[in-house]
C-alpha positions as a printed Julia matrix, in Angstrom:
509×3 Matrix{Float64}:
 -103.72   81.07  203.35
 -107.0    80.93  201.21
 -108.18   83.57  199.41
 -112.05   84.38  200.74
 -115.01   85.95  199.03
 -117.26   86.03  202.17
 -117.16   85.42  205.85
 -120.33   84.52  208.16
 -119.98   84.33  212.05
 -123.0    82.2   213.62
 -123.72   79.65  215.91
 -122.84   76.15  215.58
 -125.89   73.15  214.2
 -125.39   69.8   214.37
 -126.13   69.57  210.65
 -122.45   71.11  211.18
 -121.29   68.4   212.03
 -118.97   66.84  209.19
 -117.88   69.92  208.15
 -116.71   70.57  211.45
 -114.83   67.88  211.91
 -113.16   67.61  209.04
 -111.91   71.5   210.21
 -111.25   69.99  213.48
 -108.73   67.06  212.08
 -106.89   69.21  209.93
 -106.52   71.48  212.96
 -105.31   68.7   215.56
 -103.6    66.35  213.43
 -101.38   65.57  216.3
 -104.49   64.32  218.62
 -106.06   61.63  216.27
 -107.67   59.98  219.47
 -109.41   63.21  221.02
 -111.38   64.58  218.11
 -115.11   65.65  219.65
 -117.65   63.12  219.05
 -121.01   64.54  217.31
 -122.75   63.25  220.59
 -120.37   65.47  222.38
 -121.34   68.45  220.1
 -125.14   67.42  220.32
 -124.75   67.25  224.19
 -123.35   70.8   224.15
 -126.09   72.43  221.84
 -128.53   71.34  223.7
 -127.4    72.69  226.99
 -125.48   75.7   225.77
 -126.41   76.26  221.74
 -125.15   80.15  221.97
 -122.19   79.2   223.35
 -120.85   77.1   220.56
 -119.76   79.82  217.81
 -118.65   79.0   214.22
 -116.76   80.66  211.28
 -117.3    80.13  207.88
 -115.3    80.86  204.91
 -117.07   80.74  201.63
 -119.9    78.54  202.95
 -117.43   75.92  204.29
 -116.62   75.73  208.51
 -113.22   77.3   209.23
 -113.03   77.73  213.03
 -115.18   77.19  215.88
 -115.09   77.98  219.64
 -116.48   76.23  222.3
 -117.8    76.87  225.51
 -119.42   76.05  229.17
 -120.92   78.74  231.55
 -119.79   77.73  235.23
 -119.92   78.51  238.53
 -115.98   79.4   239.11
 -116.86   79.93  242.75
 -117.33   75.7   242.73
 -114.0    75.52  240.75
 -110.38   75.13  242.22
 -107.76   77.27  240.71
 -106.06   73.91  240.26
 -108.03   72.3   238.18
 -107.48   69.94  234.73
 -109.51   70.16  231.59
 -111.54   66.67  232.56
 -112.85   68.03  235.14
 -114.29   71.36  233.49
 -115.63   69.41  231.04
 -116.56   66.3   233.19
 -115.29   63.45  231.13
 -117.89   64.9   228.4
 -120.55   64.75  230.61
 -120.68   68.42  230.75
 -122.31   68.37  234.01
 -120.22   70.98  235.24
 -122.47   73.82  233.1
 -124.2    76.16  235.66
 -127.07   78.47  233.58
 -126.74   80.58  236.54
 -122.79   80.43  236.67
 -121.14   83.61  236.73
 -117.94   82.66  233.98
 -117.94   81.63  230.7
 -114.89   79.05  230.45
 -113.71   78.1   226.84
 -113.28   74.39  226.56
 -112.02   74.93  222.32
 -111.46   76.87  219.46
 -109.65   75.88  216.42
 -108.92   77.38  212.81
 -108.17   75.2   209.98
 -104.55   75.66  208.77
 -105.74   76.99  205.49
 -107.42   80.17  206.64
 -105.12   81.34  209.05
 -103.6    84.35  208.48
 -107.43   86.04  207.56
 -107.48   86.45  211.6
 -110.93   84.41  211.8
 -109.62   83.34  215.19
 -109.78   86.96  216.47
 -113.7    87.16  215.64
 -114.11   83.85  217.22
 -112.81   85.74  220.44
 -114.56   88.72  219.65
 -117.75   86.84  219.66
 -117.09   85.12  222.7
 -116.38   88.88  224.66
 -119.88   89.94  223.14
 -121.54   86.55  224.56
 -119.95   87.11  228.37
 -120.98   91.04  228.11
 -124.71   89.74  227.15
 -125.0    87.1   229.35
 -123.57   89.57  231.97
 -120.97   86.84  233.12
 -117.86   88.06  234.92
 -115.31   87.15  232.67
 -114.51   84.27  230.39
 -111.83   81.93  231.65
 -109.31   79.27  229.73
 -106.93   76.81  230.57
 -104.35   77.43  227.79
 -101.42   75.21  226.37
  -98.41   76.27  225.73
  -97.01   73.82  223.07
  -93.66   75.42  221.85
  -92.33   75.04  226.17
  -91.16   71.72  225.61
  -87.67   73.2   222.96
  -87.15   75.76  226.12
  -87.9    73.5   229.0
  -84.48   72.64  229.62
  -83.16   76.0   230.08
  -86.42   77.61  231.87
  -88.98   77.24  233.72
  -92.88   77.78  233.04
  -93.31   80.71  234.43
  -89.97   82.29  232.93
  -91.4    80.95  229.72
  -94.18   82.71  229.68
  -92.33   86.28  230.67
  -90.44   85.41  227.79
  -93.36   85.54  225.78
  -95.28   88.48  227.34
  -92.07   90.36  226.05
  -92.14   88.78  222.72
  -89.01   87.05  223.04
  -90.49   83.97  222.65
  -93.04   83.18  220.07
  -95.78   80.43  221.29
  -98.79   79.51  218.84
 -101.8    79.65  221.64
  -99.96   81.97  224.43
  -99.27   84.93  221.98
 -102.37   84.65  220.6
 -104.44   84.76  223.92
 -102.39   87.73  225.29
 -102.81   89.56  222.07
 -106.74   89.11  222.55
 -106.5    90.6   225.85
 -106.11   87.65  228.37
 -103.9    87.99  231.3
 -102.18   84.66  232.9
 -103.56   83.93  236.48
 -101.47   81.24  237.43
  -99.79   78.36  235.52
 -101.51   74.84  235.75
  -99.83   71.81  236.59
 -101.05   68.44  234.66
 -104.05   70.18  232.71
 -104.54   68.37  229.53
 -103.33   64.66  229.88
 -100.84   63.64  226.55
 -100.05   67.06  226.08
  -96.4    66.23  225.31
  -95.75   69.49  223.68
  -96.2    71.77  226.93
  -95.04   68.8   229.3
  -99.15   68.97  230.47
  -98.61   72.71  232.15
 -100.93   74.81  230.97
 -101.98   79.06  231.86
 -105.24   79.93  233.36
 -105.97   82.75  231.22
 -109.08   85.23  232.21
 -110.43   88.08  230.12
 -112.45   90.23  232.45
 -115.82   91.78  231.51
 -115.55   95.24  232.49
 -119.57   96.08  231.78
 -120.57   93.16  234.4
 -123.62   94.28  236.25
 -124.74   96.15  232.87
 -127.87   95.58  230.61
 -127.59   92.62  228.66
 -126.62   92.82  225.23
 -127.86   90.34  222.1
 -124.59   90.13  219.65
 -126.57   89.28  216.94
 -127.93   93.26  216.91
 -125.72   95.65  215.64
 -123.37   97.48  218.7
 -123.73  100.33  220.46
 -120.18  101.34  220.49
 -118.3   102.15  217.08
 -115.07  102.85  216.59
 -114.77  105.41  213.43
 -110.97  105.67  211.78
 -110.77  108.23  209.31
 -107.72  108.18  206.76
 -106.59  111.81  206.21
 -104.45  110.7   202.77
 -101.67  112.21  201.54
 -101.71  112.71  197.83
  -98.68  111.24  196.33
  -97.27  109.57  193.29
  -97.39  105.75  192.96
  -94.73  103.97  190.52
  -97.5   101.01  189.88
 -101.4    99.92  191.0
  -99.65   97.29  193.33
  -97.86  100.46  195.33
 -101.64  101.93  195.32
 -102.81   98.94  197.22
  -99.66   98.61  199.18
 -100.46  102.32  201.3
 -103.81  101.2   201.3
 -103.33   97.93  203.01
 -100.83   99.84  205.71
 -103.6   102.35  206.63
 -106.53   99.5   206.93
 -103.97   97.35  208.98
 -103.48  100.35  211.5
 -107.17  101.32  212.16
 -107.87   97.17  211.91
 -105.54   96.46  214.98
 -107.02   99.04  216.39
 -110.57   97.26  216.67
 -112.1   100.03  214.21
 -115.83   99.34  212.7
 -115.6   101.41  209.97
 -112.4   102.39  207.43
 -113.09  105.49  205.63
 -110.88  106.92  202.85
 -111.3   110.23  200.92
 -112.87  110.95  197.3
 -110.59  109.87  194.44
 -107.98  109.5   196.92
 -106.61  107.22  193.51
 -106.41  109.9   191.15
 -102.18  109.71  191.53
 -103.28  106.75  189.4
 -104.21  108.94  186.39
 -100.25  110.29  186.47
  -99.55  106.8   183.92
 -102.12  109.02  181.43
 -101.51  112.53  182.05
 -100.59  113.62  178.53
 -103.93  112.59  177.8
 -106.88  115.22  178.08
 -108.39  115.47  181.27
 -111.57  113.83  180.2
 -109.36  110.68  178.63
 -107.02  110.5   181.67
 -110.23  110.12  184.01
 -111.3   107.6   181.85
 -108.11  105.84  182.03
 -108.42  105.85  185.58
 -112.06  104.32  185.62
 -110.41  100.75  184.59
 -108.94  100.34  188.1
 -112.03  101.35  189.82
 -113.15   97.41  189.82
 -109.96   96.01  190.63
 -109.56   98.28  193.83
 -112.81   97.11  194.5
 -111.75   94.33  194.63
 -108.75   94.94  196.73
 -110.41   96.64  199.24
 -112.85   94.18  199.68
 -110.46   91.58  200.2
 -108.55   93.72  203.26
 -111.92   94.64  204.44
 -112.17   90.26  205.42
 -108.88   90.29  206.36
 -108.71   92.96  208.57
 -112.05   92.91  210.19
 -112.84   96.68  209.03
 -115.99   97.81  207.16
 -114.85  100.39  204.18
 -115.98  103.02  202.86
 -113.83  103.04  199.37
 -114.28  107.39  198.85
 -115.34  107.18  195.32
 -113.37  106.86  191.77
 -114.88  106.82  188.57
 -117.07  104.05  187.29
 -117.84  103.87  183.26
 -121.41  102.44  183.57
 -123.61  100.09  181.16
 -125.03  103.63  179.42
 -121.82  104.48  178.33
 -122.07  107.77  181.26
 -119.07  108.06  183.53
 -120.12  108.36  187.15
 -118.07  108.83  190.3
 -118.87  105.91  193.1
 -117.92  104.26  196.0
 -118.29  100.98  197.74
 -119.36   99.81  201.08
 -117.47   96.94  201.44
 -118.72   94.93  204.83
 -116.37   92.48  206.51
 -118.48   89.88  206.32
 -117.62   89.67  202.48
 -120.65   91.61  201.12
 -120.42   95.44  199.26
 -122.68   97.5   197.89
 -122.47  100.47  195.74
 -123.55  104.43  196.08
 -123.28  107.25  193.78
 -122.36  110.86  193.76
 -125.44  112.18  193.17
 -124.35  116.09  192.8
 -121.62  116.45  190.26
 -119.66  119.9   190.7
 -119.13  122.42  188.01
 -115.57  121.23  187.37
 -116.37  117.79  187.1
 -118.58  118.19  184.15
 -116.42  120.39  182.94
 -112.92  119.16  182.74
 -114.32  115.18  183.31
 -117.73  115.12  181.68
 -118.86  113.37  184.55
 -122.97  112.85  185.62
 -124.77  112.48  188.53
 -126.5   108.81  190.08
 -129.7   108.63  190.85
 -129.76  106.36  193.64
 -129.77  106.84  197.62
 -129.83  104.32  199.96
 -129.36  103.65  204.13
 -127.34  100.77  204.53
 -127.45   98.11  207.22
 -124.2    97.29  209.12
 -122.76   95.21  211.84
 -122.17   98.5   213.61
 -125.14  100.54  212.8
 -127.06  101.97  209.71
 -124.59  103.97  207.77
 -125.38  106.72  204.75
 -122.25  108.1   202.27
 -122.95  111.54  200.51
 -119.69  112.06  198.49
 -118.43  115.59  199.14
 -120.58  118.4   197.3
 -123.92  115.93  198.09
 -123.61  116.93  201.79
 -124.18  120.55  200.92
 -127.99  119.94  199.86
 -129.51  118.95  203.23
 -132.88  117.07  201.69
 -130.36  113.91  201.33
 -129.51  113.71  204.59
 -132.89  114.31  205.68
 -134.37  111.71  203.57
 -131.24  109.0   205.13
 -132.3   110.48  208.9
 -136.24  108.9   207.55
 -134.66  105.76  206.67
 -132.96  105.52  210.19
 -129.07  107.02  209.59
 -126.86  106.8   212.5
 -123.57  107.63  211.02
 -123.25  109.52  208.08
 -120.09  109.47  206.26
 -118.38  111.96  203.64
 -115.27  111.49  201.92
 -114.41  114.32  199.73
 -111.65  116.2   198.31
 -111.5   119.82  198.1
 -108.38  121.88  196.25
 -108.79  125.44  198.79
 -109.8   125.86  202.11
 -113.19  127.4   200.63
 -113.91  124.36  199.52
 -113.39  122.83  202.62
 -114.88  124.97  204.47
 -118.12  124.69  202.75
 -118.2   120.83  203.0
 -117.26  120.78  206.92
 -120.03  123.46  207.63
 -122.56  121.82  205.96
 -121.33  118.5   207.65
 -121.83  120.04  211.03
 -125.22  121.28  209.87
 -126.35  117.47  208.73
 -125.65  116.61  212.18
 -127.72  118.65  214.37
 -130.41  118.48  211.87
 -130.49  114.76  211.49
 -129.24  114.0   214.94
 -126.74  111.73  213.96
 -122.79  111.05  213.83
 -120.99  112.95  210.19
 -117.37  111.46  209.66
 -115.87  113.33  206.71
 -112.41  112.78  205.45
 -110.42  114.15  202.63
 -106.71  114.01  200.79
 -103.97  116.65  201.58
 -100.84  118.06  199.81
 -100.0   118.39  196.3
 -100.02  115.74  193.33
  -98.26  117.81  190.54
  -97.69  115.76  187.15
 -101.79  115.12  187.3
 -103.94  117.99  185.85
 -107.23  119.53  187.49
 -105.51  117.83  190.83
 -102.72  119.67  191.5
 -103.45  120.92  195.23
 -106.01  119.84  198.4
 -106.92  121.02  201.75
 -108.29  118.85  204.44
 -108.88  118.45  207.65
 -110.41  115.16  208.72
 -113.35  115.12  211.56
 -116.21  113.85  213.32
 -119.42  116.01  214.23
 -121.85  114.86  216.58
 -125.44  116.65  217.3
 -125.36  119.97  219.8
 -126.89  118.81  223.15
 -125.64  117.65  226.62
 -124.59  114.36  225.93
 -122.28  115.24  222.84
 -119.81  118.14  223.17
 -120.46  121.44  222.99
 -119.31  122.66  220.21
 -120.79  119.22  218.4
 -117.01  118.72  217.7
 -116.09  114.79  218.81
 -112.39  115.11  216.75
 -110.71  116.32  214.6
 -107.47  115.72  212.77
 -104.69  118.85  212.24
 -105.28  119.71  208.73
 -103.36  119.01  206.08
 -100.81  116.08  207.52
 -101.09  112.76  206.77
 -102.78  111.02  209.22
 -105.83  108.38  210.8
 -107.95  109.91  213.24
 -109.79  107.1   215.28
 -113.1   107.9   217.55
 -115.5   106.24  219.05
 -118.99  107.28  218.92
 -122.27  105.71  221.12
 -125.47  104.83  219.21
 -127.38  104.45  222.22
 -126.78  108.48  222.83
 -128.81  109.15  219.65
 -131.35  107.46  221.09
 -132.03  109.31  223.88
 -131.29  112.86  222.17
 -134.21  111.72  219.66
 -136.81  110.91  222.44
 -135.34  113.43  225.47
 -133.5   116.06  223.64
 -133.42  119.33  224.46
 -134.84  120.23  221.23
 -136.3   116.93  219.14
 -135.25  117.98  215.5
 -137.14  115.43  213.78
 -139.85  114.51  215.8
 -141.01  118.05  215.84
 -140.91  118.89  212.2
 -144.41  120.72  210.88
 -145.6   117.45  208.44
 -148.91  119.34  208.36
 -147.21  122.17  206.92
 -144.29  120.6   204.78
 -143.02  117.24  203.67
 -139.85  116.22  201.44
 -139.78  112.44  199.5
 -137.54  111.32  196.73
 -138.73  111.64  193.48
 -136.98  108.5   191.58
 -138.78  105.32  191.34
């Protein structure tokens, strides 16, 4: 598996082309004689160009899926894959169809294992929800029958792999992506020695069919939030840093979540390796892994499909100042940075730290995101000036040693909400980290807040974790809802603000 920098889902070009195919022959070495044509491609963008999806891995194609809209009602269960796709002719695609059948999709051998085939599907289940198509439909193979064959038959073969007693490279796959077997296929793919030509009809139903149609190249609606309550603990190394890390993005990534959040300095066990140093030195110390976790995190953030939001650590800048940060670190390969604005009595203190002097809305797959780190969420003019630049979801990772401290961050959280009329995720580090001074206890209770009107709950609660465990707390939140609170609310918090009396705007150039 390759190591990636950046990912970019899009729709196929024929400038594509060799790049494709040179993805495509490394991915079917064993059909040399059925590669796709580029007249076969060209054919196919120019009667279905948003149906032909590809992945790219640092600039270079990686995957691709295929596809024809058809009219199943036309189609008999018992079909073959010449006659879906017409001996190339492709005169079975029906604009008007009502399923989207796949006809390909392939990822070159050296980035599997980054789970690009996943977003290929992913794509594919946004495309049949916006074209409002009933489901999408596949004949699939099932190559590794042929060393069971002898001993079972299809359809005990593919039990056998529904209960993951059996491993098969395109069955397992499609039934971990939410496809269900219809019926198996008799002669479907002609020279398909490995599955003896049988083949599953697979279907993924569409459960929003009949709803509004939806354009996957805007952000969604529907975001799924995971919030990692972390418990403080020591780590022997860096590498057993990244190892927890990694476990906790897995979870929430396998459980389809947009956006990864972790808690403020949730890597100060880290500073343990210096703690006979000062407390200004130690945090110091611990500013030389804030790049390489960076790094790290951006790397899982690719592989595991999950924005992050990285909490913060400290960050020795150009002037010499130590600041404490964080990264947004997209899965599409891209970060960027914000800054703790607001720098606590302690911290410049015991750390000498200072406060940035940036703020900044950010534009994601899954919305348009702020992070305030901790203390910043208790002066509301931030928020307020994110809710101007179009916040959705605010997020807040923090850490806080007593429940006062807590207290005063969750408050204020629920306040940005309602005032802002948007989503505030906050989540913090529990337990106790002894052998690291200024750290030694925290309280926290991860949560999500949501504005106060009929459509949200009614204490403006959506979740919340039990405080002080070690946990993820996953929630999903609608966009769409914020719309209509902002024009049909039952009060309109920022519509009906008093500009002819007052007005707030950011200072910094």
């Amino acid at each position: 598996m390759s190591e990636v920098s950046s990912v970019e889902l899009r729709t196929l070009q024929l400038d594509d082309y060799r790049g494709f195919r040179r993805s495509m022959v490394e991915s079917y070495k064993e059909w040399e004689e059925d590669y796709w044509e580029e007249h076969h491609i060209e054919k196919l963008l120019e009667i279905f160009p948003e149906g032909q999806i590809c992945i790219l891995a640092d600039g270079k194609i990686a995957g691709c899926a295929l596809s024809l809209i058809i009219n199943y009602d036309e189609v008999e269960d018992d079909h073959t894959y010449n006659e879906i796709i017409d001996n190339y002719k492709f005169e079975t695609h029906a604009p008007e169809g009502n399923v989207l059948y796949g006809i390909d999709v392939f990822i070159h051998p050296e980035y599997r294992g980054l789970r690009l085939g996943r977003r290929l599907y992913d794509a594919r289940k946004d495309l049949c929800e916006r074209l409002n198509l009933k489901s999408i439909i596949a004949g699939g193979r099932i190559p590794n029958y042929n060393k069971y064959a002898d001993e079972m038959t299809p359809k005990e073969y593919i039990e056998n792999v529904k209960h993951k007693e059996i491993f098969d490279p395109v069955l397992s796959f499609q039934l971990a992506n939410d496809f269900h077997v219809k019926k198996v296929l008799k002669n479907y793919l002609e020279g398909d020695t490995e599955s003896l030509e049988y083949a599953t009809l697979l279907e993924w139903n569409n459960i929003y069919y009949s709803k509004k149609e939806k354009d996957i190249t805007q952000p969604k609606s529907e975001v799924r939030l995971g919030l990692i309550q972390w418990q403080m603990r020591l780590f022997n190394d860096f590498e057993s840093l990244c190892e927890q890390m990694e476990f906790f993005i897995d979870t929430l990534g396998s459980y389809n979540c947009d956006f990864a959040l972790f808690p403020e300095l949730f890597n100060a066990p880290l500073m343990a390796f210096s703690n006979e140093k000062k407390e200004s030195e130690a945090i110091r110390a611990l500013a030389e892994f804030t790049v390489p976790l960076k790094d790290k995190l951006l790397e899982y953030a690719i592989s595991y499909n999950v924005n992050i939001i990285t909490g913060s650590m400290p960050l020795i800048k150009e002037d010499g100042h130590l600041y404490n940060v964080g990264y947004l670190c997209r899965r599409n390969g891209t970060f960027e940075q914000y800054d703790k604005i607001h720098i606590t009595p302690n911290e410049q203190y015991y750390w000498g730290m200072v406060g940035g002097d940036t703020l900044k809305v950010f534009d994601t797959d899954a919305g348009k995101i702020g992070v305030q780190v901790c203390y910043d969420v208790e002066f509301p003019e931030l928020s307020r000036l994110m809710a101007d630049q179009g916040l959705q979801i605010l997020f807040v990772p923090y850490l806080t040693d007593t429940q006062n401290g807590y207290t005063r961050v969750a408050s204020c959280a629920r306040a940005r909400a309602i005032e802002n009329e948007c989503y505030v995720a906050i989540a913090g580090g529990v337990g106790n980290l002894p052998k690291v001074q200024n750290m030694d206890i925290q309280y926290g209770q991860a949560s999500v807040f949501t504005p106060s009107d009929f459509s949200f709950p009614n204490n403006g609660v959506k979740a919340e974790a039990t405080p002080n465990t070690e946990m993820t707390l996953i929630v999903d939140v609608d966009l769409d809802l914020l719309k209509r609170l902002h024009n049909y609310g039952s009060v309109k918090n920022l519509k009906d603000r008093r500009k002819d009396l007052y007005s707030l705007k950011w200072n910094k150039k």
